[in-house]
N, C-alpha and C positions, 0 to 999 in steps of 0.2 A: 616549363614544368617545374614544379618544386624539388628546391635541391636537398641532398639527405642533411643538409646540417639544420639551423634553427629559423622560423619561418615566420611570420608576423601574418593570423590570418583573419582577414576582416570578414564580418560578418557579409554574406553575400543574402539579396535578396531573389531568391529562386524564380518567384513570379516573373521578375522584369526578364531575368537571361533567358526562359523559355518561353517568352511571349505568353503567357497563361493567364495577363493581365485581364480586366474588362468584369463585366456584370456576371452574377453567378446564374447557371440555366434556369431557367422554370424548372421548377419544381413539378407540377402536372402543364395540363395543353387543353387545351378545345376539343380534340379530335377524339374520336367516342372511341371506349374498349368494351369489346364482351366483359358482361359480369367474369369473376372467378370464381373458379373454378368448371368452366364449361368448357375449357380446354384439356390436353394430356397433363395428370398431373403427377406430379410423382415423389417421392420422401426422401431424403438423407438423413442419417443422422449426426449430430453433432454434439459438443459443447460450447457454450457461450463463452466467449471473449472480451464481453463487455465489461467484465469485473473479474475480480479474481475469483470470484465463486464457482463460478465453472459450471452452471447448472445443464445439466440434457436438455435436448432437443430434438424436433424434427425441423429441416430448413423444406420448406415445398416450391416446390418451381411448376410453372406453367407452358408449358410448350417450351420450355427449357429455359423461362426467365421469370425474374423471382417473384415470388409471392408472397412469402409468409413466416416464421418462423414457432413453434410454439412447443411448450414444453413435452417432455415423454415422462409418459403416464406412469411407467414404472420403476422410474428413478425418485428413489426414497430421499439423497439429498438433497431436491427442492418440492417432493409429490408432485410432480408433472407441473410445476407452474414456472414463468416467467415471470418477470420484472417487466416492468417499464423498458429500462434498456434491453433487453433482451428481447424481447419483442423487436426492439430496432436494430439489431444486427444487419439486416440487410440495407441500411444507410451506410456503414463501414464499409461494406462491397462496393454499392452505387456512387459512390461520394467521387464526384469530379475532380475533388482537389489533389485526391491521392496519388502518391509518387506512382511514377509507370516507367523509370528504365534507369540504370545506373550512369551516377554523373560525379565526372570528374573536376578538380578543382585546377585550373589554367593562370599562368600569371604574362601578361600580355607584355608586349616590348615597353608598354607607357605606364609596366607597374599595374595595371589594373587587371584583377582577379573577378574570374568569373569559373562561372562551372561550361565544361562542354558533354553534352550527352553523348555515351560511348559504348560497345558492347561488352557483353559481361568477360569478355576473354579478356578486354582490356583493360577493365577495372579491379577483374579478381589478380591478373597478374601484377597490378602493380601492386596492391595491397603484399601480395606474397615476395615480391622482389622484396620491399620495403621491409618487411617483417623479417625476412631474413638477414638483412643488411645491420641488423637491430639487435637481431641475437648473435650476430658473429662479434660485433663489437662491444657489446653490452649483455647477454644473453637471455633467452626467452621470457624469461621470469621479467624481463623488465616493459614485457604487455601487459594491461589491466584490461579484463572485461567491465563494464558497469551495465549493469542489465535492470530489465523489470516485464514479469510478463511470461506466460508459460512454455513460449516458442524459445525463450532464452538458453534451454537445456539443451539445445542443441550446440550451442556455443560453449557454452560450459566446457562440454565434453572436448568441441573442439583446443579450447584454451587447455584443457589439462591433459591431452592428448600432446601438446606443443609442448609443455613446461612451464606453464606459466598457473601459479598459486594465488595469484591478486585477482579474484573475482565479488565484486560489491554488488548490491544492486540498493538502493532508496529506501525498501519496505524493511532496513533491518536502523539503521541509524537517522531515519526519518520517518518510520513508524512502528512499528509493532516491539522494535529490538528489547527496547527497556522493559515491556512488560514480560517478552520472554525471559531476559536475565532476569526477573524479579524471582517470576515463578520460579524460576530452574535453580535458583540459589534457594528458594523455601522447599520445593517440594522435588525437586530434581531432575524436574522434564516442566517444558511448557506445555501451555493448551491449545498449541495445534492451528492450525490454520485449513478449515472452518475451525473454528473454538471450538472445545468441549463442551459448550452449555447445554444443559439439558434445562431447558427455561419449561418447555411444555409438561415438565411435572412440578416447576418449581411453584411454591408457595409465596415466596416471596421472593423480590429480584430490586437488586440494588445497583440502578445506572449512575456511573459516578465521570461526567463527560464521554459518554458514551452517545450517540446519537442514532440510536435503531429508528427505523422509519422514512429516517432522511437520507441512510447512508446505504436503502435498499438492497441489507447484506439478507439475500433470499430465504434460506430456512432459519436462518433467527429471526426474520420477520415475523413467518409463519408459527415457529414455535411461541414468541412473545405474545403473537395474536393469543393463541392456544391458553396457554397460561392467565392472559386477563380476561378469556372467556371461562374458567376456570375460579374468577376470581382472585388472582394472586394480588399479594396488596406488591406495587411499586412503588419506589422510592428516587425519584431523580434529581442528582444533583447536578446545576448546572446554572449560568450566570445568566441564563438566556430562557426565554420559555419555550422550549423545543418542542416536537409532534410529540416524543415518550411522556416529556413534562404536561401537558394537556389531558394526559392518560392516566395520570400519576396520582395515588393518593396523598401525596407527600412531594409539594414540589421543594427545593432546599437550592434558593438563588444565593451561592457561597463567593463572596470575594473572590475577584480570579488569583489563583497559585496557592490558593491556603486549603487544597483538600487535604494532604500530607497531615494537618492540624485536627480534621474532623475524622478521619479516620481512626488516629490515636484516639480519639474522644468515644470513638466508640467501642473501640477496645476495652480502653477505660474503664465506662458504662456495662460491658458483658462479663468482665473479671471482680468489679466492683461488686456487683450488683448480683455474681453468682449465675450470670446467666448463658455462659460458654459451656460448651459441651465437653464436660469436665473426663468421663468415660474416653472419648476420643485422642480427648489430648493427652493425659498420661499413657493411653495406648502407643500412640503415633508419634509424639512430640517432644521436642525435647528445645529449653530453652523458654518454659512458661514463667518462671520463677523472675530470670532475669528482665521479660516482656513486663508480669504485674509491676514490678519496680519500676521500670522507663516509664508505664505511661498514667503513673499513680498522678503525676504533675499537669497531666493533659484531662481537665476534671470539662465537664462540660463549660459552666462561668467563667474560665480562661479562657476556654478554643470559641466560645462565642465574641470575644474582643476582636477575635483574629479574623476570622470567617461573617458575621454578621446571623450565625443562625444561633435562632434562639435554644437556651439551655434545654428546655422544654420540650423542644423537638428534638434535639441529639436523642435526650433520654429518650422521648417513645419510640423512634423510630429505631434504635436499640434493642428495644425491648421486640418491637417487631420482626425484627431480625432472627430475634433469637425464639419465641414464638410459632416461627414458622420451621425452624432448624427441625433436622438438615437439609429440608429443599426449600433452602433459602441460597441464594447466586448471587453475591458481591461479583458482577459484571469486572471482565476482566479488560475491558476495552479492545481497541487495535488501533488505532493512531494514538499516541503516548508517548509520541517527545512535545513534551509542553514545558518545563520549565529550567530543565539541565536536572532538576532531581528525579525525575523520573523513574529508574530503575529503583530508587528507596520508594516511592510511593505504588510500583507495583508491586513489591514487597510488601508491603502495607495491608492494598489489597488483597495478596495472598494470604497472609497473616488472618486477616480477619477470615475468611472463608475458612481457612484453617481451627481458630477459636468457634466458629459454629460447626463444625463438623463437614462442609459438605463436601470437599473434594472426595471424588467415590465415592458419590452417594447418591440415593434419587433426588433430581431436583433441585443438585448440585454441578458437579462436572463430571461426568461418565468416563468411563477408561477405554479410550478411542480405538478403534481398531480397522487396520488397512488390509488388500489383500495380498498375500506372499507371493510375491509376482517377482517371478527370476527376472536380473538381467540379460541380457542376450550379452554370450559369451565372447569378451573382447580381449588384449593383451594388459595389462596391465599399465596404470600409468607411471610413467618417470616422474621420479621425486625431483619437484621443484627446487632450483637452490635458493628462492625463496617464495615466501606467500605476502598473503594481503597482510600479514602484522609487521612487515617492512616500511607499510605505510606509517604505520604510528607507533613504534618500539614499544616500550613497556607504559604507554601511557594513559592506554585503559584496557587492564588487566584481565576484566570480564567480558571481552570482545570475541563471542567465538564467531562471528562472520565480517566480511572484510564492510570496513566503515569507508563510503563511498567520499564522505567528505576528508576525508583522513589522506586517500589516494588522491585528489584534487589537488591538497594541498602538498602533498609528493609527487606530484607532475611537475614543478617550477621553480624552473633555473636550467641553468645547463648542466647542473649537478645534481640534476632532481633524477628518482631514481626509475619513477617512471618514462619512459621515452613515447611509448605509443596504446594508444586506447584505443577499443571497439563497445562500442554503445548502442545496446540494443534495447528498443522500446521502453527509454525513457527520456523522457524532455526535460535533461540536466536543468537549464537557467529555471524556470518554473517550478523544481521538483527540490533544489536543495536551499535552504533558507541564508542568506548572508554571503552567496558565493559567487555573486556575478564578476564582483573583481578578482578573486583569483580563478575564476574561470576562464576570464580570459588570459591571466598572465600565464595560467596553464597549459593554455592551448594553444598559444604564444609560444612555450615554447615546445612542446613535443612533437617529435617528427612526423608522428602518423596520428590521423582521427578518421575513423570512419566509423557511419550511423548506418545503421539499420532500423529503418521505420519504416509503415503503412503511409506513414503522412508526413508531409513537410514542418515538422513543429519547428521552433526556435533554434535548435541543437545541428539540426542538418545544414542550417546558414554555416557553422563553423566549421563543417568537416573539409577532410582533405577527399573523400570518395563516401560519396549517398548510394545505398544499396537497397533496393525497394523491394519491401518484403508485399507477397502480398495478402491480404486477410483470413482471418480464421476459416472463411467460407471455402475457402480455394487450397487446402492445406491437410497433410495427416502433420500430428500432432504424439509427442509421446500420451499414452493411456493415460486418461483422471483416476488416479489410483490413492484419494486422499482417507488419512485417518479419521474415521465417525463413526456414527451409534452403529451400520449397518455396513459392514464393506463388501463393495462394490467398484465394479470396472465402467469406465465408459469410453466412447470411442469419439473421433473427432477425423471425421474424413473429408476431401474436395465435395465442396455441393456445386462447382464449378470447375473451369480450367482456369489458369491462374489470368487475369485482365493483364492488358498490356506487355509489357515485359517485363515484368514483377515474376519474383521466383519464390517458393517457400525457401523458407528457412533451413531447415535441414538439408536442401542440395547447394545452397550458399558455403553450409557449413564443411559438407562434405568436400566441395570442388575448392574451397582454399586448402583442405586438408590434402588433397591429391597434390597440387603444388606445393605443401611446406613438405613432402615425403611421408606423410602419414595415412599410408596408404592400408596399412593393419586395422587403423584406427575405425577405416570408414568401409566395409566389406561389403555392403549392400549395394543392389544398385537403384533400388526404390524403398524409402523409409518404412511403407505399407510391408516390407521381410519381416521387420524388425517387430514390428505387431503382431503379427501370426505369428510369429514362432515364440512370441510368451503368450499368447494366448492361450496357443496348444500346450503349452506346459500346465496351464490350471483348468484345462480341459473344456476348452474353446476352442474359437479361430476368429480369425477376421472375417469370412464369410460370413459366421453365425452372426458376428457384432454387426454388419453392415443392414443386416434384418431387425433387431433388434436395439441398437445403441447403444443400449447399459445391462451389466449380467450382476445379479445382486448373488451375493456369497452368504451361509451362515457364520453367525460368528462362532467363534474357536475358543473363547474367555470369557469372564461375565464381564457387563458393563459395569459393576457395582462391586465394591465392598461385601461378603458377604458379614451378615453380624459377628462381631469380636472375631473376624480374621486379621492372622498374622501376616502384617505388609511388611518388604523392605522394599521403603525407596531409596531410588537413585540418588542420594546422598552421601556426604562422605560419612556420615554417621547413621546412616539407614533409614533418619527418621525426619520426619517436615522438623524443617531449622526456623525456630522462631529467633532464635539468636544466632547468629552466623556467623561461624569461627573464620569462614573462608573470607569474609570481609573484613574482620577484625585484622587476621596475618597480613593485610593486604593494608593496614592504615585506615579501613572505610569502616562508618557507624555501623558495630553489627545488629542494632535495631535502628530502622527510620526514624530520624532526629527531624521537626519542623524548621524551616528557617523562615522567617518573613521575606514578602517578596517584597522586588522593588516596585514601588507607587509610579504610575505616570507623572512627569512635569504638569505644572498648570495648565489647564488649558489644553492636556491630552487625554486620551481615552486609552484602556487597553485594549489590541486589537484583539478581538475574537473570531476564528474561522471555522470552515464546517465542511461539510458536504449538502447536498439537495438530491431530491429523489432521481430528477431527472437525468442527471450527469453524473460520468466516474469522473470527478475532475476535469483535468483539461482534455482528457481522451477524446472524450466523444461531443466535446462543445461543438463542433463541425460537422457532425453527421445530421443532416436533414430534417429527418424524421425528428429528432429530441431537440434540435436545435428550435422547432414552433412550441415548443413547450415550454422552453426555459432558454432564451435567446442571452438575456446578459445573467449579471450579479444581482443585487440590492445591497445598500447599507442600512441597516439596522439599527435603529436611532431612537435612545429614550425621547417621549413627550416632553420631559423637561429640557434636556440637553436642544431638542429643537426649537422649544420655543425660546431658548435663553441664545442661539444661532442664528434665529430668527428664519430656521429651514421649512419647508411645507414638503409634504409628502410627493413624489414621485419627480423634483428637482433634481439635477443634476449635480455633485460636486465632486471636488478632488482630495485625494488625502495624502498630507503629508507627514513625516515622520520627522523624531528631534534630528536625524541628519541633515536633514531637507531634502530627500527623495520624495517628490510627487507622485502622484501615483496618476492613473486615466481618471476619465471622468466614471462618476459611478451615482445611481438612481437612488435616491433619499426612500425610505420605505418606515416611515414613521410608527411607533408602535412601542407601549408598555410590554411586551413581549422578551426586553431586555431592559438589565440594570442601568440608572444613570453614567456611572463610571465606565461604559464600554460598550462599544460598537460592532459586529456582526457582520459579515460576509461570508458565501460559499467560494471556496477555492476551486480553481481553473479557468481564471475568466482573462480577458486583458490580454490576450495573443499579441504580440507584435509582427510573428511573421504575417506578411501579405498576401499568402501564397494560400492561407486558411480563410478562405474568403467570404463564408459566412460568419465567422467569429474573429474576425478578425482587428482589432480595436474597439471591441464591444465588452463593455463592464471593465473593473481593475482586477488587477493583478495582486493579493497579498501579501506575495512571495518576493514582493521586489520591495517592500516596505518593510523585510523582515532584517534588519543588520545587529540586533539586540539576539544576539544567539547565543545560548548558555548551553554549555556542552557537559555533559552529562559525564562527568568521571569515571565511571565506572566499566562505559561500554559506548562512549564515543557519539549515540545522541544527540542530537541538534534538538536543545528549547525553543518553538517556536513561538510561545504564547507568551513572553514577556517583550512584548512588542508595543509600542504606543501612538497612535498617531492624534492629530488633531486635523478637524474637516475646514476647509476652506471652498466659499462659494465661487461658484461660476458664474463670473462677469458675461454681460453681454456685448 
């Protein structure tokens, strides 16, 4: 067994130690089924887990096996519809690959490591032996959760029930974080997650690397529909011809890293030109004066040198902008660490929404609203003696959530200060850009790692104890209780019993809490308590919800601005910060300053990555159902750049990067679609474990060609987009 000091631990391949090797099943048979629905059939309701949007549902089953999953009709954040994935939920149930019982990691007389399969008494105890061993000589605070995924809040609680303040999860320092720090330094709260768009009154909507369509985020699908059935003029900028850009009256194919430059230029353009919504911003604003001055020098015929779009176009699509104000939506994005400046260019974008008027406004970004759903009444937690800013001291100021890469890099050594991780639903190697080497020196050396997944991804090879969670279908869930136009509750119960020896989450959470003595912590004996008894507080139950799935509330505030009302926002001066003292005290430009990027080497391209409709990333490349849909990647490849390579379409090749990481092989997908200087893939593909055996060595991996990481000062950020590779063919 592994001893408590420091342990060297090799990646294990799950497949071979549980025999799980060999061909993946048929998919269907020969042998005939009654049509469906001519058996008993019957409804649960749910939310989707397939992304983070969370939409309602009903899942239906047939003589008590599955059938179907499809949206509820009276749930207003997606109007009863499903996605693509979502509709395939029941392939994350069915999926043969997935973990089915908790394994422990063994190291044999001859030095070789392997996992032994164990029952949960043996595995939750040793996690808690361990855990304890860790806080007596180091103390609790020195465990990190890293999480991703909404069953995580169970852990959470757990971790800060224990003492421990280091909780990270990927979606704040590898995506969304910078744009929140942007907004929350201009306007003093972010836009939420679902965003605040109100795209289906907006007039005009400005996608600036935003990739709606492909990235099937459900009601802004729906609303973008809404709005270009509407007519709204669109504007996308973007190096690639994406599905938005096809749709777009205004495609704007910008040099990649130089939006930062066209932004100011439209500023520029709206102050220059008198066409900012002047009423608004001496109401609201403060810091216009110094903004006219900054970006008097960003005139269109400069920011065209930088970026490649013509003068012509800045100015009308400017003018368009403003035209349409204020339900005009400078699109706030959600993935946005692209280039280490980040947090200044979502400031940028706030800025400019700000100069048209539309935050609080129709057509702009609506003032979100959730419903006042009491906690269920616990003890309070013990203050940490330290949190996640132990991870990275004073070295990005704007960090209010723990930076995942920041604690990675404070796991290693023997004086590092994290000693032990628990990793829920996220597939660290795949998930954080430039970290596979201190990933492993990481895990190298900290005493304890244990994963929590549905599935065997890359992350579970390195653990010291695999803990098989099992999927949304089989699970309560805390209540969808997210801020939007309408709030509303929804519910998320077992449409099954849990398959194999897979346990939810919440009784993982709780029965390591009953061993570490946190026995206050966790009073329930089934998570479904803790449901009804907030429901009954807002005058529900779980009963009702089990009938029903989602209970819509009115709202309590308006969504809007009313004319010339008196706002104070959450600022330290009350009012949207075009110039921002908090960054200036802090040494940072208090207006977004451009920087030129760096250029690929000869004979390199920049990499560009995405999403696709079919897939959340690498989640669900393994579920059946989506995996006939979208089985690998493509690489995205100018007509010129191929015919100068001498590539044809649908070829094989490899990419490598200036370190000389290679990457898998990946399908040539030729096409004017993208600029000469840079090449095109969806992210999640290039699995190495073996144990995910439909996707397993199918397409590349982006993330492993990412070593060119620019970090983002401000709030810790990983740049992924200043990446370069050049294609090298495959010999036969």
């Amino acid at each position: 067994m592994l001893s408590t000091g420091l342990n060297r631990r090799e990646f294990i391949k799950i497949s071979a130690l549980l025999g799980l090797g060999g061909s993946v099943p048929m998919l269907g048979g020969c042998t005939p089924r009654p049509l469906p629905g001519e058996g008993e059939v019957s409804r649960v309701p749910t939310f989707c887990d397939m992304c983070f949007w969370k939409c309602a549902g009903f899942a239906h089953t047939e003589d008590g096996q599955p059938w179907k999953i499809i949206g509820n009709d009276v749930d207003l954040h997606s109007e009863g519809r499903l996605c693509t994935r979502g509709t395939a939920g029941m392939g994350s149930y069915q999926d043969p690959d997935r973990l089915k019982r908790p394994l422990l990691r063994e190291t044999g007389a001859d030095g070789v490591q392997t996992f032994r399969e164990v029952s949960w008494d043996e595995a939750l105890n040793f996690i808690a032996d361990r855990l304890k061993s860790i806080a007596q000589r180091h103390g609790a605070d020195r465990t990190a959760l890293l999480n991703h995924g909404y069953g995580a809040a169970h852990f959470q609680h757990l971790m800060k029930a224990y003492g421990s303040g280091s909780i990270a999860e990927p979606a704040f320092a590898q995506c969304r974080g910078p744009r929140d720090v942007g907004f929350e330094l201009t306007f003093g709260e972010s836009v939420g997650s679902p965003e605040r768009t109100d795209m289906e009154h907006s007039r005009c909507i400005v996608l600036i690397g935003s990739h709606i369509g492909e990235n099937l985020h459900n009601g802004q699908v729906q609303t973008l529909a809404e709005a270009m059935r509407r007519d709204a003029t669109l504007i996308t900028v973007d190096p690639r011809f994406s599905v938005p850009a096809g749709k777009s009256k205004y495609w704007l194919p910008i040099k990649p890293g130089t939006d930062i430059a066209l932004l100011l230029a439209w500023m520029h353009v709206l102050i220059d030109e008198d066409l900012y919504d002047r009423d608004y911003i001496n109401r609201y604003a403060t810091g216009f004066e110094q903004l006219k001055q900054h970006v008097a020098r960003y005139s269109p015929e400069w920011v065209y040198l930088e970026t490649g779009i013509d003068p012509d176009t800045i100015r009308k699509t400017a003018r368009e902008m403003a035209a349409a104000a204020p339900a005009t939506l400078i699109h706030p994005g959600r993935h946005t660490a692209w280039y280490g400046d980040d947090t200044q260019r979502s400031r940028a974008i706030a800025m400019l929404n700000a100069l048209l008027g539309s935050w609080g406004r129709q057509g702009g970004l609506y003032m979100k609203e959730s419903v006042s759903l009491p906690k269920y009444p616990l003890p309070a937690y013990p203050a940490p003696k330290s949190d996640f800013r132990a991870a990275h001291g004073n070295r990005f100021p704007f960090a209010n959530a723990g930076v995942t890469n920041a604690i990675v890099e404070a796991s290693i050594g023997a004086d590092a200060h994290y000693k032990a991780w628990l990793v829920y639903g996220t597939n660290l190697p795949m998930t954080i850009p430039g970290i596979r080497p201190q990933l492993q020196a990481a895990i190298d050396s900290l005493e304890l790692v244990v994963v929590v997944d549905t599935m065997p991804s890359e992350i579970t090879g390195y653990a010291d104890v695999v803990l098989p969670e099992c999927t949304y279908l089989e699970r309560y869930d805390d209540l969808r209780n997210s801020g939007e136009r309408h709030p509303s509750l929804a519910l998320r119960m077992p449409v099954f019993e849990p398959s194999y020896d897979s346990k939810p989450g919440w009784w993982m959470a709780k029965q390591l809490g009953l061993r570490l003595g946190l026995e206050k912590y966790f009073p329930w004996e089934d998570y479904a308590e803790v449901i009804d008894w907030q429901l009954k507080q807002v005058g529900s139950s779980l009963d009702e919800m089990k009938k029903i799935g989602v209970k819509n509330f009115p709202r309590t505030r308006p969504k809007y601005f009313a004319p010339k009302q008196e706002v104070s926002f959450p600022t330290p001066s009350g009012k949207i910060e075009l110039y921002s003292q908090q960054l200036a005290d802090k040494g940072f430009d208090p207006i977004p300053e451009y920087t030129r990027p760096e250029q690929p080497p000869q004979g390199f391209y920049h990499l560009n990555y995405g999403r696709m409709p079919a897939h959340t990333f690498g989640k669900t490349t393994n579920n059946h159902l989506l995996f006939q849909l979208a089985p690998e990647n493509t690489l995205w490849v100018n007509p010129l750049v191929a015919s100068e390579r001498g590539l044809e379409n649908g070829e094989y090749v490899r990419l490598s990067n200036p370190e000389g990481i290679v990457s898998n092989k990946i399908r040539v997908r030729v096409t004017e679609r993208i600029r000469p200087d840079s090449v095109f893939m969806a992210h999640g593909f290039g699995h190495r474990s073996r144990r995910l055996r439909l996707t397993h060595d199918l397409g590349a991996d982006d993330s492993e060609l990412m070593t060119n990481v620019k970090i983002d000062p401000l709030m810790g950020g990983t740049g992924m987009r200043g990446n370069f590779v050049t294609i090298i063919k495959e010999t036969v």
